[in-house]
C-alpha positions in Angstrom: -6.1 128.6 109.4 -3.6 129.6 111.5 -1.6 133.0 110.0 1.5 133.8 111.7 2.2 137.7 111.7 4.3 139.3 110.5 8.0 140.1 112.4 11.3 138.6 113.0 12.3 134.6 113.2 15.3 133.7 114.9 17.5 130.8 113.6 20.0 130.2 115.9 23.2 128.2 114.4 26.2 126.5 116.1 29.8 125.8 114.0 31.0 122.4 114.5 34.7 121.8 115.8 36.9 120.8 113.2 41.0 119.9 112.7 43.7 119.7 110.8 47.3 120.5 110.6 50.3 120.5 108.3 53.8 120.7 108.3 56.2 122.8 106.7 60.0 123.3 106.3 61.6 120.1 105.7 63.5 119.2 102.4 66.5 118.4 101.1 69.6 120.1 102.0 73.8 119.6 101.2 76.4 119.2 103.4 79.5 120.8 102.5 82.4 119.4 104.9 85.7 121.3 103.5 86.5 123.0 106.4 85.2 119.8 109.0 82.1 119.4 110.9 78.6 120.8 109.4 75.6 121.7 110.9 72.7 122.1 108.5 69.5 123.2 110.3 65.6 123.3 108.8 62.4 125.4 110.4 59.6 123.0 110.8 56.7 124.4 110.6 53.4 123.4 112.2 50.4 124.8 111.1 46.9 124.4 112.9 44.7 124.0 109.7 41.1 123.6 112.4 38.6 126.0 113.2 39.8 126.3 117.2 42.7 125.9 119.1 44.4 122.5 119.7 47.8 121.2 120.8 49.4 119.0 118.5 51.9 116.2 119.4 55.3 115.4 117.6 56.6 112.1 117.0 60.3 111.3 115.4 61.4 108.9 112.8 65.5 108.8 112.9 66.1 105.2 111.6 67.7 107.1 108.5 70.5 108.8 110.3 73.5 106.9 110.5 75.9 106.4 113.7 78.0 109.4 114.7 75.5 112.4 113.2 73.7 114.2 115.9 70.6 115.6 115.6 68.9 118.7 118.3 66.8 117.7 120.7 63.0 117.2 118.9 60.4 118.0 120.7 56.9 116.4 121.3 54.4 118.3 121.7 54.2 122.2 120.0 52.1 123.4 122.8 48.3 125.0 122.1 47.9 126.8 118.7 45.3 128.9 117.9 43.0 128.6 114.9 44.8 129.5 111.0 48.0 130.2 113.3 51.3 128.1 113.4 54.2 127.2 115.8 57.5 126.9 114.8 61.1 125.6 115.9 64.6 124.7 114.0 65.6 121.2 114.1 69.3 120.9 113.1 71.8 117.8 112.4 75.6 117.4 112.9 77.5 115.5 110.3 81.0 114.7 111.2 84.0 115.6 109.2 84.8 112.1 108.0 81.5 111.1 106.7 82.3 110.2 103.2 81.5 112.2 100.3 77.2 111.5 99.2 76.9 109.8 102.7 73.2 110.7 103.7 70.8 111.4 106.4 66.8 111.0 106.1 64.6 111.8 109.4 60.9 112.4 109.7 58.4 113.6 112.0 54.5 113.7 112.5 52.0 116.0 114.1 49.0 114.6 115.2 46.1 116.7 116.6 45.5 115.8 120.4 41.8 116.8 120.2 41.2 115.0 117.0 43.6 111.7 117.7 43.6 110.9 114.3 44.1 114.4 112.1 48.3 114.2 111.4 50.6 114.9 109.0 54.8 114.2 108.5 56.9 116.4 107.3 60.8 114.7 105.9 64.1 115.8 106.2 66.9 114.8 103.7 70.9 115.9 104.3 73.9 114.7 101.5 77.1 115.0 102.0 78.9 117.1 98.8 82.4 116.0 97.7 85.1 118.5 98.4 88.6 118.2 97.5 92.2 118.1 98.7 95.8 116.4 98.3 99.0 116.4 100.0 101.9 114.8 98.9 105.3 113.1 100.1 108.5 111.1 99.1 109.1 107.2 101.0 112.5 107.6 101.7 115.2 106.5 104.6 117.5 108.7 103.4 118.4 111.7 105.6 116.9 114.3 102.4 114.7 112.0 101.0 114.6 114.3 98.1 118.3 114.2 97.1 119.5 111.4 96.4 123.2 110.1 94.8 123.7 107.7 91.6 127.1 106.6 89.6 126.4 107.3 85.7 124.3 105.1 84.3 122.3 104.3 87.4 119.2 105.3 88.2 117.4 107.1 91.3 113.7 106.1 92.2 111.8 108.3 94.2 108.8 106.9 96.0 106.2 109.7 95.8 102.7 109.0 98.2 99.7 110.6 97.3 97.5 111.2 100.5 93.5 111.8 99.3 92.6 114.6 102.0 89.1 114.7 100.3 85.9 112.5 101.1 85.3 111.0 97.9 87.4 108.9 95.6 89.7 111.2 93.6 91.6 110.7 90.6 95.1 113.0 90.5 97.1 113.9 87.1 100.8 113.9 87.6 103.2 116.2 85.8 106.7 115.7 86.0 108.7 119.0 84.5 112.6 118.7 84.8 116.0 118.7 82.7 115.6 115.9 79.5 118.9 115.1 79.9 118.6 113.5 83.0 115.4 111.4 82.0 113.0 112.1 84.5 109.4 109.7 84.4 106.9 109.1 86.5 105.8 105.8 86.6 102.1 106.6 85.6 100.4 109.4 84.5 97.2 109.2 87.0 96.5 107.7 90.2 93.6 107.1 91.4 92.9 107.3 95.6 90.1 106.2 97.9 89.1 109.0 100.7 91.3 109.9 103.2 93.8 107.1 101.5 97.1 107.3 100.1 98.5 105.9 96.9 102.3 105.7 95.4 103.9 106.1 92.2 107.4 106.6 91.2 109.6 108.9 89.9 112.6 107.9 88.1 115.5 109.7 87.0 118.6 108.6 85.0 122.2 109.3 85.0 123.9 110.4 82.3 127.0 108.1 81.7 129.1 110.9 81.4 128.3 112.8 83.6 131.5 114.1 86.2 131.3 113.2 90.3 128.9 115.8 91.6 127.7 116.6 88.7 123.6 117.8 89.9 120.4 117.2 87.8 118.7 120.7 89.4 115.4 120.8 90.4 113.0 118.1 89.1 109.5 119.5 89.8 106.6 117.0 90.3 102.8 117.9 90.5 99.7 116.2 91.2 95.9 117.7 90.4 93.0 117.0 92.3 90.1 116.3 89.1 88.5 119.4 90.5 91.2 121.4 88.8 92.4 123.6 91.6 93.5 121.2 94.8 97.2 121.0 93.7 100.7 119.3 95.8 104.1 119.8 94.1 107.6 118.6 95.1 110.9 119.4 94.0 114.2 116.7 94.1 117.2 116.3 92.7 119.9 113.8 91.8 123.9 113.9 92.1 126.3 112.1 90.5 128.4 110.2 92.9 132.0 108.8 92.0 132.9 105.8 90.6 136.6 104.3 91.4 138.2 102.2 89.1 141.7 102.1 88.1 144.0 100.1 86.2 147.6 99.6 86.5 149.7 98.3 83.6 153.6 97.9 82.5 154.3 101.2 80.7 155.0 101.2 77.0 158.8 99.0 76.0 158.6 97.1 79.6 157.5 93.3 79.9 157.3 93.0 83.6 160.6 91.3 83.7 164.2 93.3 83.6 167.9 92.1 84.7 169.2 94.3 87.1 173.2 93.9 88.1 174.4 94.2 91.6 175.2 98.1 92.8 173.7 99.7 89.7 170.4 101.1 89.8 167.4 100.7 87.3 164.1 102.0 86.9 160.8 99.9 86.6 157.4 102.4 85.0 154.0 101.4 85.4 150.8 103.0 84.0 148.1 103.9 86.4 144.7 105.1 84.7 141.6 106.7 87.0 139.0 105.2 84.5 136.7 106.8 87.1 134.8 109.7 86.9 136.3 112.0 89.5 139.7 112.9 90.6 141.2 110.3 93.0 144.0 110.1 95.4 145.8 107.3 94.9 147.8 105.6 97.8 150.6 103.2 96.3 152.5 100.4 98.5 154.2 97.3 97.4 153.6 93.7 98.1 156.9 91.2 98.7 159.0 93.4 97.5 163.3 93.1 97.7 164.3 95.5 100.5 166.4 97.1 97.6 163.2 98.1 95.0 161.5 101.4 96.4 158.4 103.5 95.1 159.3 106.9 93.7 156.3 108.2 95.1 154.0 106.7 98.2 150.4 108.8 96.9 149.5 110.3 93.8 146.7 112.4 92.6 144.9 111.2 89.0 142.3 113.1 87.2 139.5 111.5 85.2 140.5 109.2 82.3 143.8 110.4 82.8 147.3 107.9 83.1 149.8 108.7 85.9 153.3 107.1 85.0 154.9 105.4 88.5 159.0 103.9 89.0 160.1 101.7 91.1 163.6 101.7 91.6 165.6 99.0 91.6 169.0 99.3 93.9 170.5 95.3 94.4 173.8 95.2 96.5 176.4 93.2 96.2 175.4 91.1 98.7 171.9 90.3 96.3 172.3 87.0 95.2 173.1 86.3 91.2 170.9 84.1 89.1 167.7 85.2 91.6 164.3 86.3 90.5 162.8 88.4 92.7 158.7 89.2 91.9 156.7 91.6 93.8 154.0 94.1 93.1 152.5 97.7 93.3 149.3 98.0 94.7 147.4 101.3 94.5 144.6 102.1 96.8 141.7 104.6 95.2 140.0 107.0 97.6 137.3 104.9 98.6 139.6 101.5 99.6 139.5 99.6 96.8 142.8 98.3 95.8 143.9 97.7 92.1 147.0 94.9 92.2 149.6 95.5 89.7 151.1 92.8 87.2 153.7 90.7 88.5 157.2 92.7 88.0 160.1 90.5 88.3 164.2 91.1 89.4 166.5 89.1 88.1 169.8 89.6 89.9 173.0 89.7 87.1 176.4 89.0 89.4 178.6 92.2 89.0 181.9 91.1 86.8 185.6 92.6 87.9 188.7 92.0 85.8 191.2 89.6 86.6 194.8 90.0 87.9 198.1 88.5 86.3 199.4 85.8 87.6 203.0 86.8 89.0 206.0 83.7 88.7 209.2 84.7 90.7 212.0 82.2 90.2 215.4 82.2 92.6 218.3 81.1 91.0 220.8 79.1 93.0 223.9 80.9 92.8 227.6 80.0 91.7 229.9 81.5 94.9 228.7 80.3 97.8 226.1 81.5 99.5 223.9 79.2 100.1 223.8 75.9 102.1 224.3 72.7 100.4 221.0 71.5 98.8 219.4 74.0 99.3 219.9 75.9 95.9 218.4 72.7 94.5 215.4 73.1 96.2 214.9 76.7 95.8 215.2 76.2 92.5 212.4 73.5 92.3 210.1 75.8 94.0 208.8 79.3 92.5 206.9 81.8 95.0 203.7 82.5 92.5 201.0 84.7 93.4 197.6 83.9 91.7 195.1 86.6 91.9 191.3 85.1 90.5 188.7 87.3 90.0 186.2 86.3 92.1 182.5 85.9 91.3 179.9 86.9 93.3 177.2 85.2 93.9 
C-alpha cells in the first residue's frame, strides 16, 4: 500500500468573475413654479455590485416628458468602475413656468454591464408640478377713470370687475364688497371661479339714492377678491357721483288764466311760475316765442335752486297804434343748463281800444238883420244855413 508522508498539500483555487449593478437616486420630486421656471435635479447613482471592474452602459427612456421641459444631457456609458465602488452624476429637468399646476414628468434609465451583456438594472425619475397661487384684478371700462363713474338718483352704476387667475391651477376667488349701505353696493356673485392663467368677470353694482343732491359722492367702495389659499389677495376702490338731472316746469302763477285784456298805452304785467324740479341749481335762460313787439321779459336768465319756484313777468306795453279786438298769443321758453327747453302755456293779449270823451257839438246861428247891411237875399240864406262844428270822439281801432 502506497502511504503518502506526511507534509503540506497545495490546493490551488481560482474566483470566478461575476456582475451586477444597481442604481440609485431617482424618485419623486415637486416642482414648485411661483417664481417661473424650475429646475429640479437627482444624483443617479450607479453601483458596480461584481467582484471586478466593468464599465456599464446607460440607456434613456424620455417618452414621459412632455414637449417644452428640458432635460441635461444623459450620458451613456459611466466609464470603468471598480469592484463594491460606484459612479455618480446629477441629471436635472427644466419645467417651464406655464406648465399647469400637477402637470408631470416620468423618465428612466438602465445600466447594463458591458462585460456581462445581460446584468442591468433601471432606475425612474418622477417630477409634479405643485399649485401656487396668485390674482390680479381690474375694472372693463371706456370711461376715462374707469373707477368713477356718474349716475342721476335712482340710477344705477355697474362696474365690470375682471378677475385674471395668475396661478397654474384652477382657482376659486371669494369676493367682498365693503362700502356705504346707503348707496347699495352688490356684487353680482359671491365667488368666481377661474381656469389658469384665465380671467373671469363679475359686477359690481351701486345704486343712487333718489335724493341724493348733484355731486353728491358715494366715497370709496372697496372690493376684494381671495385666492382659496387664503393669502393671494387683489382689492379695488371706486366710487359713484351723482350727476344732475334738469327738469323744469313753467306754469301761470296763482289768480292768472293765461288770458288778460290789456288797453292801448297802459301797461300790465303777466307772472309765470318756473320750478327746477331738478336736483341741482340751474341757470335758466328765458326767451319768448311770437311774441308782440310790445310784451318784454323782466328778466333774460335766472338762477333756480332745487325744488324751488322762481316767479317771471312779462310786461305787456300795446300802443295806440295795437289794433283793438286782437288776440295776440306767444310764449316763454326757458332753457335749463344743459339745453333742454321747457315751453310755457299759451299766454294770450287781447287788445281793449283806449276810450276819450266826446266834445259838444257847437250850433252858431246869424241872424239877418233889420237896417241894412246885407245884400238882398242874402239874409235869407244865411239864416237857412248854421256854421256847426261836430267834434266825434274817435275810436281807435
Amino acid at each position: 500500500p502506497y502511504i503518502q508522508p506526511y507534509g503540506m498539500t497545495d490546493i490551488p483555487v481560482s474566483a470566478a468573475e461575476s456582475y451586477g449593478v444597481s442604481v440609485s437616486g431617482g424618485g419623486a420630486q415637486n416642482v414648485d413654479l411661483g417664481a417661473g421656471s424650475a429646475v429640479v435635479t437627482w444624483e443617479a447613482v450607479v453601483r458596480n455590485l461584481g467582484n471586478t471592474k466593468d464599465t456599464f452602459s446607460i440607456t434613456w427612456d424620455k417618452s414621459g416628458v412632455p414637449a417644452g421641459w428640458t432635460l441635461s444631457s444623459q450620458p451613456d456609458t459611466t466609464g470603468e468602475i471598480d469592484w463594491k465602488r460606484t459612479s455618480s452624476f446629477d441629471m436635472s429637468l427644466t419645467v417651464p413656468a406655464d406648465a399647469s399646476a400637477g402637470a408631470t414628468a416620468t423618465f428612466s434609465m438602465t445600466a447594463t454591464s458591458t462585460k456581462s451583456g445581460e446584468e442591468s438594472t433601471s432606475q425612474s425619475f418622477f417630477a409634479t408640478v405643485d399649485q401656487h397661487y396668485g390674482v390680479s384684478l381690474s375694472v372693463d371700462s371706456d370711461e376715462l377713470n374707469p373707477y368713477l363713474q356718474y349716475k342721476e338718483p335712482g340710477k344705477t352704476a355697474d362696474f365690470f370687475f375682471n378677475v385674471t387667475n395668475t396661478g397654474n391651477g384652477a382657482d376659486t376667488f371669494g369676493i367682498v364688497v365693503e362700502g356705504p349701505e346707503l348707496w347699495s353696493p352688490m356684487a353680482s356673485q359671491s365667488s368666481i371661479t377661474v381656469p389658469a392663467v384665465s380671467s373671469g368677470q363679475f359686477i359690481l353694482s351701486v345704486t343712487v339714492p333718489e335724493d341724493k343732491d348733484a355731486g353728491a359722492e358715494s366715497g370709496d367702495i372697496a372690493v376684494t377678491v381671495t385666492s382659496s389659499d387664503g393669502e393671494s389677495t387683489a382689492s379695488h376702490n371706486v366710487s359713484v357721483s351723482t350727476s344732475q338731472v334738469y327738469n323744469l316746469s313753467v306754469a301761470y302763477a296763482s289768480g292768472f288764466d293765461g288770458t288778460e285784456i290789456v288797453t292801448q298805452e297802459t301797461q300790465l304785467q303777466l307772472k309765470l311760475n318756473v320750478t327746477n324740479n331738478g336736483n341741482g341749481i340751474d341757470t335758466v335762460t328765458l326767451a319768448m316765442e311770437e311774441e308782440p313787439a310790445w310784451a318784454a321779459l323782466g328778466s333774460a336768465s335766472i338762477q333756480i335752486g332745487r325744488g324751488q319756484t322762481v316767479v317771471i313777468i312779462v310786461t305787456l306795453s300795446p300802443d295806440a297804434a295795437s289794433l283793438s279786438g286782437r288776440d295776440y298769443t306767444f310764449w316763454v321758453v326757458a332753457t335749463s343748463g344743459d339745453g333742454s327747453e321747457t315751453t310755457s302755456p299759451d299766454l294770450t293779449a287781447e287788445i281793449e281800444m283806449k276810450e276819450t270823451e266826446g266834445e259838444e257839438v257847437v250850433t252858431e246861428e246869424i241872424e239877418e238883420g233889420d237896417e241894412g247891411g246885407l245884400l238882398p237875399g242874402f239874409g235869407a240864406f244865411m239864416s237857412l244855413l248854421a256854421l256847426t262844428f261836430v267834434v266825434l270822439s274817435r275810436r281807435r281801432a
